[in-house]
SERO-4910 file (N, C-alpha, C, O; in steps of 0.05 Angstrom, whole numbers):
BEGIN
 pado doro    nc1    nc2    nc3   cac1   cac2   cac3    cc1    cc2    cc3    oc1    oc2    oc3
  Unk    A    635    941  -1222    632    964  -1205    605    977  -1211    593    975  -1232
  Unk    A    598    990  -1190    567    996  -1186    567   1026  -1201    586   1041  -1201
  Unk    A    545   1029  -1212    539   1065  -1213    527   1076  -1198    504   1068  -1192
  Unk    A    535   1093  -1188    519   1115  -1173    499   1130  -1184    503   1142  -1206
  Unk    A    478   1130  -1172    452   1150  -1188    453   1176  -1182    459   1171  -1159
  Unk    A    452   1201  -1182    450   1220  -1179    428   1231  -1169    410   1218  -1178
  Unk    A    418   1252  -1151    393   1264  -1145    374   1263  -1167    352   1251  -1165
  Unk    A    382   1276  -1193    369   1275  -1217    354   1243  -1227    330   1241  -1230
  Unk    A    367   1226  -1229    364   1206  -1239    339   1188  -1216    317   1180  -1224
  Unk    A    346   1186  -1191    325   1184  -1169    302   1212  -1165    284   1213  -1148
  Unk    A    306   1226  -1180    277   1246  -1181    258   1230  -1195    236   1223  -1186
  Unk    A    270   1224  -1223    258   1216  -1247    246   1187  -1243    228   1178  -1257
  Unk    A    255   1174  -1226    250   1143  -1218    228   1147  -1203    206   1140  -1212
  Unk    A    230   1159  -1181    203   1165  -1162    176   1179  -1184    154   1167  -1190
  Unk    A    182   1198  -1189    155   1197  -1205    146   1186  -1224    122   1189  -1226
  Unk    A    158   1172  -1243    152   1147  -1261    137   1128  -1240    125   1110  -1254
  Unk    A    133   1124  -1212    116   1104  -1200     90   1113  -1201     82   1137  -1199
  Unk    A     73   1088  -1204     46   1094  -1202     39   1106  -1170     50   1098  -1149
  Unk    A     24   1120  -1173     14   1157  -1146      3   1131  -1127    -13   1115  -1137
  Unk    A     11   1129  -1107     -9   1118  -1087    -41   1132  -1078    -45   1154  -1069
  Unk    A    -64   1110  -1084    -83   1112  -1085    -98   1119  -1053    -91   1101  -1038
  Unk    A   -110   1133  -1044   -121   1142  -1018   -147   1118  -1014   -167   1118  -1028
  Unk    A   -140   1095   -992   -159   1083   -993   -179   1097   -966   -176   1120   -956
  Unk    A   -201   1073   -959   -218   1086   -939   -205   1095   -913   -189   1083   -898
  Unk    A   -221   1129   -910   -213   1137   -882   -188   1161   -896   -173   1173   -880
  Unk    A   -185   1166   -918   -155   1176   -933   -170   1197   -957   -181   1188   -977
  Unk    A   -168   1227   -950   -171   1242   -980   -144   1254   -993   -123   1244   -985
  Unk    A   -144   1268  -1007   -131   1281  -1022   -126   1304  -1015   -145   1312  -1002
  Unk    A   -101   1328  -1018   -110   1354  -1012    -87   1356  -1028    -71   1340  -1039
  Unk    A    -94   1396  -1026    -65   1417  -1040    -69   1440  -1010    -88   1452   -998
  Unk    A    -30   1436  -1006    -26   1455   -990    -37   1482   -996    -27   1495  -1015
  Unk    A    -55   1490   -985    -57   1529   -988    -35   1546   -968    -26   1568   -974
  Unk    A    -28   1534   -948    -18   1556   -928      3   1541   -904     -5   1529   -884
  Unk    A     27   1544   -911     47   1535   -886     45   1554   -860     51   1578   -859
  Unk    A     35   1536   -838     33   1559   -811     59   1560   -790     62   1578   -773
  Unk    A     80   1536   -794    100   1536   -780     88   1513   -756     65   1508   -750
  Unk    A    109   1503   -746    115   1489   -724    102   1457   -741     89   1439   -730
  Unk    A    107   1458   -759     98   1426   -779     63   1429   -778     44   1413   -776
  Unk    A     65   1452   -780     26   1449   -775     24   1464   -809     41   1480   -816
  Unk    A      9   1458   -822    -12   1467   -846    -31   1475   -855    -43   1482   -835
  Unk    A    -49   1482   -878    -69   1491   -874    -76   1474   -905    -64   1483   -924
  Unk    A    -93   1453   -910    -95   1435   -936   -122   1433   -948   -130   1409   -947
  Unk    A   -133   1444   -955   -163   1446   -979   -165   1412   -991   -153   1404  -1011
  Unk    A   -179   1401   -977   -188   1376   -987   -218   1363  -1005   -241   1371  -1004
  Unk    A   -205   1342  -1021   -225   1339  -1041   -254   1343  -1034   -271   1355  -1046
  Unk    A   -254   1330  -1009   -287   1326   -990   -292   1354   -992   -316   1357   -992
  Unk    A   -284   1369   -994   -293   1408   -987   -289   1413   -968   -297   1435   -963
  Unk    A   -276   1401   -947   -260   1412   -921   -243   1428   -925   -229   1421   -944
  Unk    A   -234   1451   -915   -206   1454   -907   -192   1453   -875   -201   1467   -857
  Unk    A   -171   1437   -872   -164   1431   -853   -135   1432   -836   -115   1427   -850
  Unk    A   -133   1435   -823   -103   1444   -804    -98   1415   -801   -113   1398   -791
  Unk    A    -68   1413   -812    -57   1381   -820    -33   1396   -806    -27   1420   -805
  Unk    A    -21   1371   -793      4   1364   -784     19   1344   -790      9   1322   -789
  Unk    A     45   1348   -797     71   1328   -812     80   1314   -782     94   1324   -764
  Unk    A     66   1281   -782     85   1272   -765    120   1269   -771    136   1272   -790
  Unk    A    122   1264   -750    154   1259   -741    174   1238   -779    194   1240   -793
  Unk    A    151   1222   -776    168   1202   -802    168   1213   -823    183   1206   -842
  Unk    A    150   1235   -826    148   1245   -854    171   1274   -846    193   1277   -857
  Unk    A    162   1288   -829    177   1307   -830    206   1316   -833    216   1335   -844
  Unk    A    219   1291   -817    250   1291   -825    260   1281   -857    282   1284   -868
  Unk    A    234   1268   -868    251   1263   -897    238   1278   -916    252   1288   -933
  Unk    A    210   1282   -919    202   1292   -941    201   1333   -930    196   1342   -907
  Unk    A    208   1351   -957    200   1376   -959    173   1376   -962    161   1355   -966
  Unk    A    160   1400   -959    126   1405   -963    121   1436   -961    118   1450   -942
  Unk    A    120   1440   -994    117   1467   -999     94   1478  -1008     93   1468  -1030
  Unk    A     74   1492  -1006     47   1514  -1019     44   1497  -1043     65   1494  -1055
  Unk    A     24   1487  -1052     14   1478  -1076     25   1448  -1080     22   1437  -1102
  Unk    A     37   1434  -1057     42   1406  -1062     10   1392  -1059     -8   1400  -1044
  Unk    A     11   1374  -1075    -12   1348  -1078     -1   1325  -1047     18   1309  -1048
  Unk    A    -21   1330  -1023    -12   1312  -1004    -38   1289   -997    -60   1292  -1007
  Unk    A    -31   1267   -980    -55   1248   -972    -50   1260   -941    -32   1270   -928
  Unk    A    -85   1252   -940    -90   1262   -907   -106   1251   -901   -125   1249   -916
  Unk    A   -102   1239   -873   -115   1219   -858   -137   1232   -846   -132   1217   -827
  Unk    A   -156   1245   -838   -173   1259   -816   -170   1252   -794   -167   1227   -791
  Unk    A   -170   1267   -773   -178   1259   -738   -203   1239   -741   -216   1236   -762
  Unk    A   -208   1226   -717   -231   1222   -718   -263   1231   -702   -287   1230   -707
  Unk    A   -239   1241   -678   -259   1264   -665   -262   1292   -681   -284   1302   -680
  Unk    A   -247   1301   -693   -253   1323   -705   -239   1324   -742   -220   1333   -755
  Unk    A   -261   1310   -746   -261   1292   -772   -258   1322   -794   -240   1325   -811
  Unk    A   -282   1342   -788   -275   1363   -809   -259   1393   -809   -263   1413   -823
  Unk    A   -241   1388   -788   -219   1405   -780   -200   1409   -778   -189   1431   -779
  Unk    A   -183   1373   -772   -167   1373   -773   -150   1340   -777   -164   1320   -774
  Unk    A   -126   1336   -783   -120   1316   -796    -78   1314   -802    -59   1329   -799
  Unk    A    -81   1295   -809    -52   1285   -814    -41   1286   -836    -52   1267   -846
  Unk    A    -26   1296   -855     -8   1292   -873      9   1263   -878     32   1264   -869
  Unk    A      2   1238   -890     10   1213   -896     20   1207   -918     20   1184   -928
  Unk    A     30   1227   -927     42   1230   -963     39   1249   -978     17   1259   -979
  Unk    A     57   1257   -990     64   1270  -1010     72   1265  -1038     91   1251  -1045
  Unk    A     52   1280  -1057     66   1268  -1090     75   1285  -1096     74   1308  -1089
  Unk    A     88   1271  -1115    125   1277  -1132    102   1302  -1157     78   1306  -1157
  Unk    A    115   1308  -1165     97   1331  -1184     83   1315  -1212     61   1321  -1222
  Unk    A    104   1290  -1226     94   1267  -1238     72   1258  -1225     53   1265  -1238
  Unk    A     63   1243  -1199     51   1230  -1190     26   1250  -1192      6   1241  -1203
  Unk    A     25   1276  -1183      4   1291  -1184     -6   1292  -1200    -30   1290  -1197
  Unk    A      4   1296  -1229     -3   1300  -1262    -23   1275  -1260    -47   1277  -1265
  Unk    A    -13   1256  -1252    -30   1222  -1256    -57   1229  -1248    -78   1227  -1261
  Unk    A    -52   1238  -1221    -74   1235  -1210    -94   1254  -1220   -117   1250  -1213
  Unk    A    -89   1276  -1236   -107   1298  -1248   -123   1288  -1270   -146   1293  -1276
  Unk    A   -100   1268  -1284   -113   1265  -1304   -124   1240  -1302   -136   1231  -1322
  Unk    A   -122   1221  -1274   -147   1203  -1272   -168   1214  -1260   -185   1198  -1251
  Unk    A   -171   1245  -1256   -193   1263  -1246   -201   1253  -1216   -224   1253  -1208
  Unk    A   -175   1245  -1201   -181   1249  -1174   -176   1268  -1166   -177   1263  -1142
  Unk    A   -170   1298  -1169   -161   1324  -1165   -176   1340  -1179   -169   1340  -1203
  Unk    A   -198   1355  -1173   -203   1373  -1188   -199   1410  -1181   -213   1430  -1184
  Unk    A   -179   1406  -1172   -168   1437  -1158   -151   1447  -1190   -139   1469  -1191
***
């Protein structure tokens, strides 16, 4: 017979994974400001800050609160304004990424 994991136990699993890396076309940000209707407001590594929106796949499963560590895709017509939300790290995964000094917020 199988064990069941608990919320707890799958918290702890997810952030023990190594942070997915932002390849080309992909920066880094931290939420500053929730505006409602899945729209955001995300301070990115490049020195942008930019109005991000949670597509449809992310929005029904992942939360996204003020000070989360997210990946964002840019538009490409309006590359320094605005942009996509393509991930979210676990608060482990963020730690990683600080201290491989891809984050310096």
């Amino acid at each position: 017979m199988r064990k069941k994991k608990g919320r707890a136990a799958e918290k702890l699993a997810t952030e023990a994974r190594k942070p997915r890396l932002p390849v080309e076309g992909e920066v880094l940000g931290i939420v500053i400001q929730l505006l409602g209707h899945d729209r955001l407001r995300v301070k990115c590594v490049d020195g942008y800050t930019r109005l991000c929106r949670i597509p449809g796949r992310i929005r029904k499963r992942v939360w996204i609160r003020e000070g989360d560590v997210v990946l964002v895709s840019p538009w490409d017509f309006q590359f320094e304004t605005r942009g996509d939300v393509i991930w979210r790290y676990a608060r482990g995964q963020a730690e990683q990424l600080k201290r491989r000094g891809l984050i310096s917020f």
